[in-house]
TIRO-2110 file (N, C-alpha, C; in Angstrom, 1 decimal):
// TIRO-2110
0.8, -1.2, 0.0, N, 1, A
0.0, 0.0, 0.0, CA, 1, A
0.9, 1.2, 0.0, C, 1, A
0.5, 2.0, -1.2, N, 2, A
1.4, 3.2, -0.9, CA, 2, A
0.6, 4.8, 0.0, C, 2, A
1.6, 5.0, 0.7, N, 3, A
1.0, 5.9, 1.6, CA, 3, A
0.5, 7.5, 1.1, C, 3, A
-0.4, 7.8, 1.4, N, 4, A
-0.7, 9.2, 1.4, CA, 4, A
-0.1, 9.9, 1.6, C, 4, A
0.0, 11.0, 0.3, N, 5, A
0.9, 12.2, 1.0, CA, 5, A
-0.1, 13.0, 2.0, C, 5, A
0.1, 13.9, 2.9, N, 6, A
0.1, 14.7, 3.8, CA, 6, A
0.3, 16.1, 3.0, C, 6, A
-0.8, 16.7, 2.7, N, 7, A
-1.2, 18.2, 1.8, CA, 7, A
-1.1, 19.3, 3.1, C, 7, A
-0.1, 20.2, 3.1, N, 8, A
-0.1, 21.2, 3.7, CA, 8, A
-1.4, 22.2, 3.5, C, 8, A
-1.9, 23.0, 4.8, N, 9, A
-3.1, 23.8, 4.4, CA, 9, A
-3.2, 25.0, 3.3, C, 9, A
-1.8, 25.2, 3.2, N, 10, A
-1.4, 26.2, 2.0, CA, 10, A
0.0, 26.0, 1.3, C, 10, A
-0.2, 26.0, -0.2, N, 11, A
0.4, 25.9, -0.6, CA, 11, A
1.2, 26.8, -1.9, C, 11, A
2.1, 26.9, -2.0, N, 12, A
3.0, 27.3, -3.4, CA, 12, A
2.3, 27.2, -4.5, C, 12, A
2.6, 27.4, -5.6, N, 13, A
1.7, 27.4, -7.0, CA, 13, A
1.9, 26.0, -7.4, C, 13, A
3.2, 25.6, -7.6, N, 14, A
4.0, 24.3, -7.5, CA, 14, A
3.4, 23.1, -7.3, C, 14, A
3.0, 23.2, -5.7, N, 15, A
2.8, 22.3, -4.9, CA, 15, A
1.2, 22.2, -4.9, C, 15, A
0.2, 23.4, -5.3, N, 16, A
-1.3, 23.4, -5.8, CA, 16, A
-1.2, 22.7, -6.8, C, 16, A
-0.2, 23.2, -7.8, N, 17, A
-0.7, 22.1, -9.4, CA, 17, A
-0.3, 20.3, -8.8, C, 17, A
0.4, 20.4, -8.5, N, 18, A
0.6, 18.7, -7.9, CA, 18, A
-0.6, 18.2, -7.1, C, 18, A
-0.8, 19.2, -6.1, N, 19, A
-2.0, 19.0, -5.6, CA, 19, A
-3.2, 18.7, -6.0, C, 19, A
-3.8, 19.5, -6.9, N, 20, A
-4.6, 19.2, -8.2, CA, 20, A
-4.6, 18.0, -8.9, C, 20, A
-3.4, 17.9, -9.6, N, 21, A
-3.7, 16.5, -10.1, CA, 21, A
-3.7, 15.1, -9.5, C, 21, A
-3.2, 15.6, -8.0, N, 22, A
-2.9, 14.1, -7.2, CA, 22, A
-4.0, 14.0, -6.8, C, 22, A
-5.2, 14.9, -6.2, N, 23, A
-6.2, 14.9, -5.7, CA, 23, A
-7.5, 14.4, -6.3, C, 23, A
-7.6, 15.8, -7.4, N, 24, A
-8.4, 15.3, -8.6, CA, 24, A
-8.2, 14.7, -10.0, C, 24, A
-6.9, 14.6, -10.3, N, 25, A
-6.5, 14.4, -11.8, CA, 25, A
-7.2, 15.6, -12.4, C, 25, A
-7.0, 16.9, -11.8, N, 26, A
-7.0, 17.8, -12.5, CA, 26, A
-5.5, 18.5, -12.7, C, 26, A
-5.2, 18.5, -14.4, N, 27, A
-3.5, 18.6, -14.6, CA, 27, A
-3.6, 20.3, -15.3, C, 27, A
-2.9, 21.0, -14.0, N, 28, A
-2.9, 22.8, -14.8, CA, 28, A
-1.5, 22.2, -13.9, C, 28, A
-0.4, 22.8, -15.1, N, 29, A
0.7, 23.4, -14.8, CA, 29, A
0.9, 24.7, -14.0, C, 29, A
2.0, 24.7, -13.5, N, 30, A
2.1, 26.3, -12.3, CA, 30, A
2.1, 27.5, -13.5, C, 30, A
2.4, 27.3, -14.5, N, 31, A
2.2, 28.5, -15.3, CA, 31, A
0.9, 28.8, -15.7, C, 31, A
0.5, 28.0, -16.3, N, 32, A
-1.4, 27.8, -16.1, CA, 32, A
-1.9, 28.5, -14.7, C, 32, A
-1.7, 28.3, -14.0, N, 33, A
-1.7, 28.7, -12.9, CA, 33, A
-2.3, 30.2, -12.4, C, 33, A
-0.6, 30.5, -13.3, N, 34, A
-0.3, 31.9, -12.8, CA, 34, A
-1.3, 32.8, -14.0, C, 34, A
-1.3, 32.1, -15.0, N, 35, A
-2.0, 33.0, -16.2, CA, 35, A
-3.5, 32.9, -15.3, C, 35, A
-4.4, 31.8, -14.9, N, 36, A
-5.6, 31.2, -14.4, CA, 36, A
-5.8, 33.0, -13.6, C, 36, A
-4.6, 33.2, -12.3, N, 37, A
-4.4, 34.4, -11.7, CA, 37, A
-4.5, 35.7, -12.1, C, 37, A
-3.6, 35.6, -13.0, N, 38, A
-4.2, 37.1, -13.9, CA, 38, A
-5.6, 37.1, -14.0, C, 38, A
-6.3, 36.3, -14.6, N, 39, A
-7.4, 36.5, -15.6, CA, 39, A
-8.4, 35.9, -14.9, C, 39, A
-7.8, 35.5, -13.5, N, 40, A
-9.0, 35.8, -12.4, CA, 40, A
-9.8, 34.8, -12.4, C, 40, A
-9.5, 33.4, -13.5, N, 41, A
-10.1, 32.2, -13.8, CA, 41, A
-9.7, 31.2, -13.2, C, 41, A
-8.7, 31.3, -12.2, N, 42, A
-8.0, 29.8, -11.1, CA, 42, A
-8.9, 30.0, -9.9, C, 42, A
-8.1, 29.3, -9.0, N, 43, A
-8.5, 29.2, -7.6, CA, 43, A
-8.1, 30.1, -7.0, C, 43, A
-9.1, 30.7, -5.7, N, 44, A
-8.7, 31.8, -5.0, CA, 44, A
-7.2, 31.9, -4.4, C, 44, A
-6.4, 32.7, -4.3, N, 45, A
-5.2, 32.7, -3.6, CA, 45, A
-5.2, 33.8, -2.8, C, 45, A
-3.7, 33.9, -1.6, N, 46, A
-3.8, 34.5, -0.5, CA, 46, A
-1.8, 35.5, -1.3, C, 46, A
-1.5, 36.2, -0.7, N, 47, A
-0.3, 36.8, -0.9, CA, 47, A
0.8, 36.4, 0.5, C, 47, A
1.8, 35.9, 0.1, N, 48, A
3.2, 36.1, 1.1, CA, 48, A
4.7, 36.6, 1.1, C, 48, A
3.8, 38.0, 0.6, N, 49, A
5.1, 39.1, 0.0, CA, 49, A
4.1, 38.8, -1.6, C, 49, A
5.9, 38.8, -2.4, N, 50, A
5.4, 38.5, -3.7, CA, 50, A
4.8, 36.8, -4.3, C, 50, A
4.5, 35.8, -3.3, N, 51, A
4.6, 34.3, -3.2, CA, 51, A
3.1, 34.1, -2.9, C, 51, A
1.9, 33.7, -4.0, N, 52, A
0.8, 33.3, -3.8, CA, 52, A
0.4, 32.1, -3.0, C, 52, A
-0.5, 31.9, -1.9, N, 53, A
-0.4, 30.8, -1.7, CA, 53, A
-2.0, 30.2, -1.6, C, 53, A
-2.3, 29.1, -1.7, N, 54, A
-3.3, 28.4, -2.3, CA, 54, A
-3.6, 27.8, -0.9, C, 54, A
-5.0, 28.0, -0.6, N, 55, A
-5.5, 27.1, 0.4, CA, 55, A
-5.8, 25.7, 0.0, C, 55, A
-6.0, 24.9, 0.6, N, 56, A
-7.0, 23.6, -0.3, CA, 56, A
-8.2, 23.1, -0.6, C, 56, A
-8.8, 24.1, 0.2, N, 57, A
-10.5, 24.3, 0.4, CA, 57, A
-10.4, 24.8, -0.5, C, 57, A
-10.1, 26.3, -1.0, N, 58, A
-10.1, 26.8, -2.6, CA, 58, A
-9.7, 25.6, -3.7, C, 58, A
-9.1, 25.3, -3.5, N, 59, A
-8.3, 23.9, -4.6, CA, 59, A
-9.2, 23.5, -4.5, C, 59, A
-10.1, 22.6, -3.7, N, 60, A
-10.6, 21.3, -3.9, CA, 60, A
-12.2, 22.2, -4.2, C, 60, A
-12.5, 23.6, -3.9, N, 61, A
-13.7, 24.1, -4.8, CA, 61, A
-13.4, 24.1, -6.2, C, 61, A
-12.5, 24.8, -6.5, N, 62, A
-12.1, 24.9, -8.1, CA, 62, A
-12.0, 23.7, -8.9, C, 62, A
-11.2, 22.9, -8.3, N, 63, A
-11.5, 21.2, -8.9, CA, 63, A
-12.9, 21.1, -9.2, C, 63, A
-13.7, 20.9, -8.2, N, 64, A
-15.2, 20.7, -8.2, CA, 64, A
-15.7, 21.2, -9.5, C, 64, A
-15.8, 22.6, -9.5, N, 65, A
-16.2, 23.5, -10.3, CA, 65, A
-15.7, 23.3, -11.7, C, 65, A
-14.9, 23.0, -12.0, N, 66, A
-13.5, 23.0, -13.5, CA, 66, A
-14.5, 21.5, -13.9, C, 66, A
-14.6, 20.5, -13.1, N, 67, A
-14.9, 19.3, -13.7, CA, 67, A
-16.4, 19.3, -14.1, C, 67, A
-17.5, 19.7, -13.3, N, 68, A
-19.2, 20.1, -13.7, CA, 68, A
-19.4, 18.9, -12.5, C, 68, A
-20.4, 19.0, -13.1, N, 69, A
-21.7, 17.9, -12.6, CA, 69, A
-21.5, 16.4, -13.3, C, 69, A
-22.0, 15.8, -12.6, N, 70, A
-21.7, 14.0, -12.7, CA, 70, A
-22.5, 14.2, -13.8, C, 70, A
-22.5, 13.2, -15.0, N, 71, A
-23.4, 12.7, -16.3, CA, 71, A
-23.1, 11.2, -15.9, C, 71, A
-24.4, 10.4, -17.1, N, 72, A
-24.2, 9.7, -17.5, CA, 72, A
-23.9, 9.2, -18.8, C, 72, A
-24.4, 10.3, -19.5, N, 73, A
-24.1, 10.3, -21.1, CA, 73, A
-23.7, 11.5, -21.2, C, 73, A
-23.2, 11.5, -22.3, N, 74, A
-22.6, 12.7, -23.0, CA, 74, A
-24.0, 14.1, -23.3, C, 74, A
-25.3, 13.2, -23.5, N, 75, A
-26.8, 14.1, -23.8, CA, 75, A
-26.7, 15.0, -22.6, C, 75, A
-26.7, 14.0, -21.7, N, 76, A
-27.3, 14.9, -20.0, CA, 76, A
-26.4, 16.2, -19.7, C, 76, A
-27.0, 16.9, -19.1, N, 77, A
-26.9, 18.3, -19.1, CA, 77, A
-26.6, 18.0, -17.5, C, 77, A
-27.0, 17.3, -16.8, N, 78, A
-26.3, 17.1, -15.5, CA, 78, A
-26.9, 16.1, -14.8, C, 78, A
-27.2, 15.6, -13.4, N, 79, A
-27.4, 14.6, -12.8, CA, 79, A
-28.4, 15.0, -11.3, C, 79, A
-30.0, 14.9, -11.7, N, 80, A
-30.5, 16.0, -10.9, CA, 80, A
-30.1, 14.8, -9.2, C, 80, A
END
């Protein structure tokens, strides 16, 4: 059995995109990331100086949100 990593409650951009895909297999690179930031379309972040940092409650809403609603076909518009 391989062990769980241990997710700090905030994190680096770095350590969110890994986060992201280890969590959800959702795969945005840190530059993705950063552009996501500009344009106000990522996950909420916090400031540490010039060093964004990513809660995981934010992460794991934006996952949510990025992926939709469960289907079972490609027709359905979502899963009441």
């Amino acid at each position: 059995m391989v062990p769980t990593m241990s997710w700090p409650d905030r994190m680096r951009r770095r350590q969110a995109s890994e986060y992201l895909a280890a969590q959800h297999g959702v795969s945005l690179s840190p530059a993705t990331l950063a552009k996501l930031a500009i344009t106000g379309a990522g996950p909420a972040f916090r400031r540490d100086g010039r060093f964004p940092l990513y809660e995981r409650q934010h992460l794991d809403a934006f996952a949510v949100q990025r992926l939709g609603p469960l289907r079972r076909t490609t027709r359905d518009q979502h899963i009441a």
